[in-house]
C-alpha positions in Angstrom: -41.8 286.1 100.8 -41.9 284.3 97.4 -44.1 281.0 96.8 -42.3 277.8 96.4 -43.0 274.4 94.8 -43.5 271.5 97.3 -41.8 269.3 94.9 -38.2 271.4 94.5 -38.1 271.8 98.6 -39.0 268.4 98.8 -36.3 267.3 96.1 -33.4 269.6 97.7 -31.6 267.5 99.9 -29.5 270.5 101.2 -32.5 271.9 102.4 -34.3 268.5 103.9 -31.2 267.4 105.7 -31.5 270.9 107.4 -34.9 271.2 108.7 -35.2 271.9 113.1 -37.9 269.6 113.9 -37.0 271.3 117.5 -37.5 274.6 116.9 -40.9 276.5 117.2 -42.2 280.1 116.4 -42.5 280.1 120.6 -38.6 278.7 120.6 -37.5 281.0 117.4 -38.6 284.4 119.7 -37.4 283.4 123.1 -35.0 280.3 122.3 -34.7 279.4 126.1 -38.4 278.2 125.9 -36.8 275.0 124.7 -37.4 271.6 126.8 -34.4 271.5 128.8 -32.1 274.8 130.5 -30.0 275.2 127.6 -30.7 277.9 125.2 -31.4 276.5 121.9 -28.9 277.4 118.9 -30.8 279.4 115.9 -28.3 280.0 114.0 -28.4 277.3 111.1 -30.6 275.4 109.5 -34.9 275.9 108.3 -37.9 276.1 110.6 -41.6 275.4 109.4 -44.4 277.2 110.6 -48.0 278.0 109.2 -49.2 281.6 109.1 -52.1 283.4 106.8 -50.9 284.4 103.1 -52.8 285.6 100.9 -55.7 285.1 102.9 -54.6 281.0 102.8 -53.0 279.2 105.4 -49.8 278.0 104.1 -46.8 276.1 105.2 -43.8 278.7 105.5 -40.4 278.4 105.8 -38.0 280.4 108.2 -34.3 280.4 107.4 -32.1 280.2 110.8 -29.0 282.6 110.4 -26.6 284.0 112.8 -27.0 287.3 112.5 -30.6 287.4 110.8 -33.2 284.8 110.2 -35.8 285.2 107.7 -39.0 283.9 106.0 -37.8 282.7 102.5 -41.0 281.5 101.6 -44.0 279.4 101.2 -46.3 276.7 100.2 -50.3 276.3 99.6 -49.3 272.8 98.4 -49.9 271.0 101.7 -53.3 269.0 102.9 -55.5 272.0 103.9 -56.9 270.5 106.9 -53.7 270.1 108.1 -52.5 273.5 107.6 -56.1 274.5 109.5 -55.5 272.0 112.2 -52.1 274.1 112.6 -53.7 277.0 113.1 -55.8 275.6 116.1 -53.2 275.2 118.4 -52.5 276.7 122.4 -52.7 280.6 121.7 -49.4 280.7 123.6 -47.8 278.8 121.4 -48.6 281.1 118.3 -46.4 284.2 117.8 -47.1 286.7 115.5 -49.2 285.0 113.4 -47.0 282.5 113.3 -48.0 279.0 114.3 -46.2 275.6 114.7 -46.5 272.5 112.8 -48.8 270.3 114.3 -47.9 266.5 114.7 -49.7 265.1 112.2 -48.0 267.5 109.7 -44.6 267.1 110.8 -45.0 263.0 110.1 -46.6 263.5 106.8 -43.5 265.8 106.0 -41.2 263.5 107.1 -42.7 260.9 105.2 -42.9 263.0 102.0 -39.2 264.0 102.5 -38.4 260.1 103.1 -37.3 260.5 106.6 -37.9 258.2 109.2 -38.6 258.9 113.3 
């Protein structure tokens, strides 16, 4: 997994318009965890998460594919009390080592990205 700037994610709007505020490391391993009975669809788009790297919590980034989805990378460049408050969550909704955004987080990245709701 490389490290990425906050400012280049945050400036590609290819990659902003495609962010699942709906899915979760929980919903990214068993996608029928989801609110609803439908399975949800993994196969497009970016999923945040926050796991340990380099002995940091950081805000990672999960690319939704088809046939195989992968971590393309992450950030240290996020409030660290909200990547800790992340990390504090349900123990079943973490997943190896992976945890979901909290919130708070999720609103302050909206708002950084410029989105509203």
């Amino acid at each position: 997994m490389i490290a990425l700037k906050f400012e280049k994610i945050k400036s590609t709007k290819a990659f902003t318009d495609n962010i699942r505020w709906d899915v979760t490391p929980k919903i990214f391993i068993a996608p029928h965890t989801g609110p609803g009975t439908e399975q949800i669809d993994l196969t497009y788009g970016y999923m945040f998460y926050v796991e340990m790297v380099e002995e940091q919590p950081a805000l990672a980034v999960m690319v939704l594919k088809p046939m195989l989805s992968k971590s393309a990378g992450y950030t240290h460049e996020i409030p660290d009390d909200m990547l800790k408050e992340c990390m504090q969550c349900d123990e079943s909704e973490s997943v190896s080592g992976m945890y979901p955004i909290t919130e708070r987080l999720k609103q302050w990245l909206k708002k950084e990205f410029g989105q509203t709701g």
